[in-house]
N, C-alpha and C positions, 0 to 999 in steps of 0.2 A: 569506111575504115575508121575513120571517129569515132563513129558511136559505138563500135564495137570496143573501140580503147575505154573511153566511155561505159561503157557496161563492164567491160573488167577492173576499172579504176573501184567502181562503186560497190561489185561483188568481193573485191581483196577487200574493202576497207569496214565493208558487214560482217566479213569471218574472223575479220583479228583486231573491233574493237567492238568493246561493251559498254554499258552504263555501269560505272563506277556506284555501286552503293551498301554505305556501312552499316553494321548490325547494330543493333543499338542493344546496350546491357543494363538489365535491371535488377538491383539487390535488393534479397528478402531478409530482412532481418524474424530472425525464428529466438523465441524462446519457450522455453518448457523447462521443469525441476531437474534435472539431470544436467549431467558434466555436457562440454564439447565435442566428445565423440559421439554420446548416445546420442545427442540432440542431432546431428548428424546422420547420424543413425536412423533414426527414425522420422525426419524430414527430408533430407536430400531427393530422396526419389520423387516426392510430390513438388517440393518448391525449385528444383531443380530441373531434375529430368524430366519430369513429367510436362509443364508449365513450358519449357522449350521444347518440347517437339510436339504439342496440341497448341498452344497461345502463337510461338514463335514463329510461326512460316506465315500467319498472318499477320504479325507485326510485324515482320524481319527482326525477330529480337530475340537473347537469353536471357535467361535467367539465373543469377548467383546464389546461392544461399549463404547466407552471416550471423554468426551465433553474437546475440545480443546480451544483459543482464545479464553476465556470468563473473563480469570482471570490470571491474572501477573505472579502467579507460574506455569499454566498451558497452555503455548503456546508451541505451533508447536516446534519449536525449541528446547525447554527444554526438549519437549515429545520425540523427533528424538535423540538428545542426549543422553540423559539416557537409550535410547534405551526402551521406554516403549511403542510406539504403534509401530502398523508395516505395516498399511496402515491410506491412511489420505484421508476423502472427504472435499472438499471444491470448494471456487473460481476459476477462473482462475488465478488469477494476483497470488493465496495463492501458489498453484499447480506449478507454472513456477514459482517460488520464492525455493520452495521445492525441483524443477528436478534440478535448477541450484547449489544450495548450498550443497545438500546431495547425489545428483545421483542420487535420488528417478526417479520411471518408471509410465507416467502415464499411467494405464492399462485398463480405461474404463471411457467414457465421460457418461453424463444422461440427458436426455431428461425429461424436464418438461411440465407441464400439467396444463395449466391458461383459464380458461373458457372452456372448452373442448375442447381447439387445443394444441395441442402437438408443441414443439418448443426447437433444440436443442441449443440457443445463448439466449445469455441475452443481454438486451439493458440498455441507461439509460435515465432518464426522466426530465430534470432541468425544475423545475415546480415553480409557483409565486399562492397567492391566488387570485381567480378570481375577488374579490371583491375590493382588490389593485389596482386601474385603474392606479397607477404612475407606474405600469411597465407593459411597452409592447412589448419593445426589449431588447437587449444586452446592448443599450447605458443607460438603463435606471436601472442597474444594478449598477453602480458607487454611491457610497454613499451608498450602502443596507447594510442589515445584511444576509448574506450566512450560510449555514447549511451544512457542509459537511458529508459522512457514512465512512466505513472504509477506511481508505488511500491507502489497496492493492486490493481496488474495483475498478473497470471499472467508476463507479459513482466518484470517485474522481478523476482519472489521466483523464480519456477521458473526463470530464465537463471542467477540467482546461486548457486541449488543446485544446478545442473549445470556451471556451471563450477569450482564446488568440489569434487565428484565428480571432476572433470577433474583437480586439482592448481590450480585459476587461483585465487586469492582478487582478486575487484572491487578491492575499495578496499586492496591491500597493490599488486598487480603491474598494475593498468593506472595509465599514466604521468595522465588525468587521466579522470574520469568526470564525462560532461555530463547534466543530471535535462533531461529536455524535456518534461516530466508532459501534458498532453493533447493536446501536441503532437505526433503522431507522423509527419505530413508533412515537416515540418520536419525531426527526425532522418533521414528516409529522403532527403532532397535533400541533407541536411550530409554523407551515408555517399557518397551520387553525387558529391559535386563534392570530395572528398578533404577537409573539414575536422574530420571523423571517420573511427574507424578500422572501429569494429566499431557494431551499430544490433542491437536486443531490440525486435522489432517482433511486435504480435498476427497470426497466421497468416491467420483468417476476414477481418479487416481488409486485409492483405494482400491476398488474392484478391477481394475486392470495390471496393475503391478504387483500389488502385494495378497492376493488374495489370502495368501499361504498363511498370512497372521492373523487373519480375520477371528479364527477360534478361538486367539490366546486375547481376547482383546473386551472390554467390556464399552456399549455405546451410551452415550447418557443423552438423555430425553429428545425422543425421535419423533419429529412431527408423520404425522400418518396423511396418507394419499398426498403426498407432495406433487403437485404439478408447476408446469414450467409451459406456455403459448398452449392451455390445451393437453398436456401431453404428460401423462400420470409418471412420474419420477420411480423406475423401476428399484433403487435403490435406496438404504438408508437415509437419513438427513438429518442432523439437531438444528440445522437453519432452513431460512426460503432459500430457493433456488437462485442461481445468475445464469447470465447462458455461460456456455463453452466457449471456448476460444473462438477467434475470428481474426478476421485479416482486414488490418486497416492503408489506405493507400496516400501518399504524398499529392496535398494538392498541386503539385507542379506534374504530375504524371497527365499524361492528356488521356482525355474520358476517353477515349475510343480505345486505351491501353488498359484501363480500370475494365471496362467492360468487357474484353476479351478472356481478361484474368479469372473475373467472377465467371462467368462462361463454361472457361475451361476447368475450374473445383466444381461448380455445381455439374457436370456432365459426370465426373471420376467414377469411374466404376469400383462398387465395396469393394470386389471377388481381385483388383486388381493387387497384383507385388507394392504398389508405390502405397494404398490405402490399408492395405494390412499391416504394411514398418511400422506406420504410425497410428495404427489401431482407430482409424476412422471411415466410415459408411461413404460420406462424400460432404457436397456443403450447401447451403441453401442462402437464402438472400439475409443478409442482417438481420439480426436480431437486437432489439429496443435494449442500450444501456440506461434505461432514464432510474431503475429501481437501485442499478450499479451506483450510478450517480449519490442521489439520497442518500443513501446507505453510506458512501465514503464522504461524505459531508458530514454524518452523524460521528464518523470517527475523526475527524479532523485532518483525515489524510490531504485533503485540498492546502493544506497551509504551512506547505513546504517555503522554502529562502523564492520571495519575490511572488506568493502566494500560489507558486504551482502545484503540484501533486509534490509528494514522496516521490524519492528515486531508490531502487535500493542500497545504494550506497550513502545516504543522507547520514548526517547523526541521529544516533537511532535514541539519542536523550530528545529529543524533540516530538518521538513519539508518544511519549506517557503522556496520558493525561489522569490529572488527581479529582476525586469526587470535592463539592463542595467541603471548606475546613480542611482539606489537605493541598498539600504545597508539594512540588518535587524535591529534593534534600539536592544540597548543592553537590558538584563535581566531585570534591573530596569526599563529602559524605555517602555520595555514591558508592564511591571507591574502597570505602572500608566497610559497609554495610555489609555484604558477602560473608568477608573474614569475621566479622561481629557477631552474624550468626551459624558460624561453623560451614558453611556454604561454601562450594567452589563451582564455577562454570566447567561445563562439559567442554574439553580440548576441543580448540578451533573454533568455538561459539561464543557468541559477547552475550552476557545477560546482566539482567538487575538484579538484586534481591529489595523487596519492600521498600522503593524509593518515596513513595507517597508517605510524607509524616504529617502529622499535627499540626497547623500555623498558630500561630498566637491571634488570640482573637482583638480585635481593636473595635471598641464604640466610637460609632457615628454620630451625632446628634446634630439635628436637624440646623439650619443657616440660621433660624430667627433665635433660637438656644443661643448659638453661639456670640452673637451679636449682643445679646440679653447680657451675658457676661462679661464678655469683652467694655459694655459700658460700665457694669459695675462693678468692674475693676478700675476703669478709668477715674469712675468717679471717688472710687476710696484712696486711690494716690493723690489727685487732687487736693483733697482735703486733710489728709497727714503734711503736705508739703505747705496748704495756707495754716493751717495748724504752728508750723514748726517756725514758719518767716513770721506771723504774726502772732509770737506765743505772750510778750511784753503785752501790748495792747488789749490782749482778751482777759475778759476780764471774770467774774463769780467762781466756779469749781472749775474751769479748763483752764484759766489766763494762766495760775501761778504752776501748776506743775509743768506744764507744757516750756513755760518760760525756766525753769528750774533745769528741766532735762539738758534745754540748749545752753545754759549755762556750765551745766556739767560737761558738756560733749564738745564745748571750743576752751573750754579750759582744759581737758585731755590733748585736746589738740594743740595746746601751746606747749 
């Protein structure tokens, strides 16, 4: 009679209790050139939905998505900080800005998808309206109005070193430079409708969004057979290539969560709903930021407040840099340069016009020069001053006029 109590004490108490255990949530922070809804848009499905019902039932975990760099309180940085996302998709220049400043690991590059070819680098495209016949080279760049996209793009650091290559320095010889930072529609309508001159637009970008302008558009000096790991760049380019975006992970994320994640991108099927939103094939294992690197070293992007990267929201006066002999024109001088020369920025975009001026040159001359003189000045005070005290006593052609002058000069003085 016991054990039978017994055996039902133990059967009630298997049917109506469980192992208590909580899911755990993991936020992605996502950026891409567009607003909060596209980006939305065209990621939720994969860093969302997708990531939670292929990663999640072997983690016990979901997945959030969090639009990043779009808004002053919500960049990277702040995000990493407060510790509220715990992977981030983006750029490359974003991603090697990320590995270097917080550890972050990156765990899976992505392969995109522009006119049905698959392509894992991005390129960029410094483009002119075709219908602009005064530009048809680099030299013909001096004087224009330039349209720059975000500063930790490929589009801004690799146009700026290849137009220095060319002879162009940015901020000395175009008349004003517009920042349009994740706006690159906007620059490519300001380039068509004549309120800029020249546009540093991303190439993969290009052929999947805007194909439609591509005719009205002229490209200046296009490297041929561009490749990227091996792999022939199906598209234009006026630079090298970087890769494509990828997905970097918080080192607090435990590896066994890193590794699930990368896992379930590189599986993604092209053909699926979640891979076509966002116009990509699927993703493969990292791709090397080390050329990333260099490159934004050469622009001086590294040497933001406390030497970290550029943020987009930084003062964007910290980004010129002036060639040797030029100087950046101070704050006010900034500020009226524009109106000085007939210029106005395009609504809603901060620009410069020709901040880099002329410094005054100042001679150096060498330690032992200066010493050299320094003593023979010393020495010719000296000797006006024993001169002037012992002018009485001295005596052939110096005693008397010497004595003479002092006499004049303490009888003035009386």
């Amino acid at each position: 009679m016991q054990r039978k109590a017994l055996a039902c004490f133990i059967a009630v108490a298997l049917s109506t209790c469980s192992v208590a255990t909580d899911t755990k949530e993991y936020k992605v922070g996502i950026w891409y050139p567009t607003t909060k809804e596209g980006v939305l848009g065209l990621y939720k499905l994969i860093f969302q939905d997708y990531l939670t019902r292929v990663a999640g039932p072997e983690l016990n975990a979901k997945f959030t998505v969090i639009v990043v760099d779009l808004e002053a309180n919500m960049t990277a940085e702040k995000m990493i900080e407060s510790k509220q996302i715990d992977f981030f998709y983006s750029m490359a220049g974003r991603i090697s800005c990320i590995e270097i400043q917080y550890d972050w690991i990156n765990i899976a590059s992505a392969r995109a998808v522009a006119l049905g070819k698959e392509v894992g680098a991005q390129g960029t495209i410094i483009y002119s309206l075709k219908a602009n016949t005064d530009i048809q080279t680099y030299k013909d760049f001096k004087g224009k109005r330039i349209g720059l996209a975000h500063m930790l793009s490929a589009s801004f650091y690799l146009s700026k070193q290849v137009l220095q290559e060319n002879g162009i320095e940015l901020f000395r010889d175009a008349s004003q430079v517009v920042f349009y930072g994740n706006d690159y529609y906007s620059q490519l309508q300001d380039v068509l409708k004549g309120k800029i001159d020249v546009g540093f637009t991303a190439s993969t970008l290009l052929y999947q969004r805007y194909v439609d302008s591509i005719p009205l558009v002229r490209f200046h000096a296009l490297l041929t057979n561009a490749t990227f790991e091996d792999e022939i760049y199906p598209f234009p380019t006026s630079t090298p290539l970087t890769p494509y975006f990828s997905v970097a992970a918080s080192p607090d994320v435990p590896v066994v969560v890193k590794q699930e994640v990368a896992r379930a991108l590189r599986v993604l099927d092209a053909r699926s709903p979640e891979a076509k939103a966002a116009s990509l094939s699927n993703f493969t294992t990292p791709a090397s930021q080390f050329d990333v690197r260099l490159s934004m070293e050469k622009a001086n992007l590294f040497g933001g407040p406390g030497g970290r990267c550029f943020s987009p929201f930084d003062d964007l006066r910290d980004l010129i840099s002036c060639p040797a002999g030029y100087v950046v024109d101070s704050e006010k001088g900034l500020e009226r340069r524009c109106a000085a020369n007939g210029l106005t920025c395009p609504v809603g975009f901060p620009c410069f016009c020709s901040p880099c001026i002329g410094s005054i040159s100042v001679e150096v001359f060498p330690s032992e020069v200066v010493l050299g003189l320094a003593s023979t000045l010393f020495a010719l005070n000296l000797a006006v001053v024993v001169f002037w005290a012992f002018g009485i006593e001295l005596g052939g052609c110096c005693g008397r006029p010497v004595r003479a002058i002092r006499q004049h000069v303490e009888a003035a003085a009386a």
